[in-house]
C-alpha positions in Angstrom: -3.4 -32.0 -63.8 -3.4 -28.7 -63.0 -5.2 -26.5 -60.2 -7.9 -25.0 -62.8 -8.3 -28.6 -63.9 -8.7 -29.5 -60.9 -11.0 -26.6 -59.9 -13.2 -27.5 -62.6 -13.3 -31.0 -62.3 -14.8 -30.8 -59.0 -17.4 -27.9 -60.2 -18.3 -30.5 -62.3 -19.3 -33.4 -59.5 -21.0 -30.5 -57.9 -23.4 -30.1 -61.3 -23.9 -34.1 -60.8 -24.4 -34.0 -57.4 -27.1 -31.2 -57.9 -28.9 -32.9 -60.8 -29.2 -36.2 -58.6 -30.2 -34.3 -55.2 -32.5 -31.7 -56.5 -34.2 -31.1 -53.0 -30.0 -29.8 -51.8 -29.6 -28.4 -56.0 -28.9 -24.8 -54.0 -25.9 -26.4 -52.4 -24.6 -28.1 -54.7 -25.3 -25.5 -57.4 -23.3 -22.7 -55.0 -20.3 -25.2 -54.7 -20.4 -25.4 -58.3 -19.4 -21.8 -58.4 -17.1 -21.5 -55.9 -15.1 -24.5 -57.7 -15.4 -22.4 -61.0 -14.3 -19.2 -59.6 -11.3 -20.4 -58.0 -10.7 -22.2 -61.4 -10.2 -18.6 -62.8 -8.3 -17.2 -60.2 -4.9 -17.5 -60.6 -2.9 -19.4 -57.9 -0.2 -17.5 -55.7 2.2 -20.2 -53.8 4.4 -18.9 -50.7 7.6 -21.1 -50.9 9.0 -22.0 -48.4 12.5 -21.7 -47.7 14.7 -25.5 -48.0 15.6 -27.0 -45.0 19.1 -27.2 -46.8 19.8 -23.7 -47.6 21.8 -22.3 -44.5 20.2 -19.5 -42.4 22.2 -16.3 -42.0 24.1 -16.3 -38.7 24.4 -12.2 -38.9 20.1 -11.9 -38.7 
């Protein structure tokens, strides 16, 4: 599953969570879009470098 999927997916629960607690809804509502906005926004990984790739002695 992917992070949007993902993203979603837990906007989602929110939704639930906000239709079964109505006196928190605001919470759960506001987590709802948070989840949905970082489903939109694109993800930027920082690799790492490998542990097996050698360091350069001259740095």
């Amino acid at each position: 599953m992917d992070n949007a999927q993902q993203c979603r997916a837990k906007a989602l629960l929110c939704r639930q969570q906000a239709y079964l607690h109505p006196e928190e809804n605001w919470k759960w509502l506001a987590q709802a879009e948070r989840w949905e906005h970082l489903a939109e926004t694109p993800f930027i990984l920082k690799s790492e470098p490998s542990k097996a790739e050698p360091r350069d002695a001259a740095a």
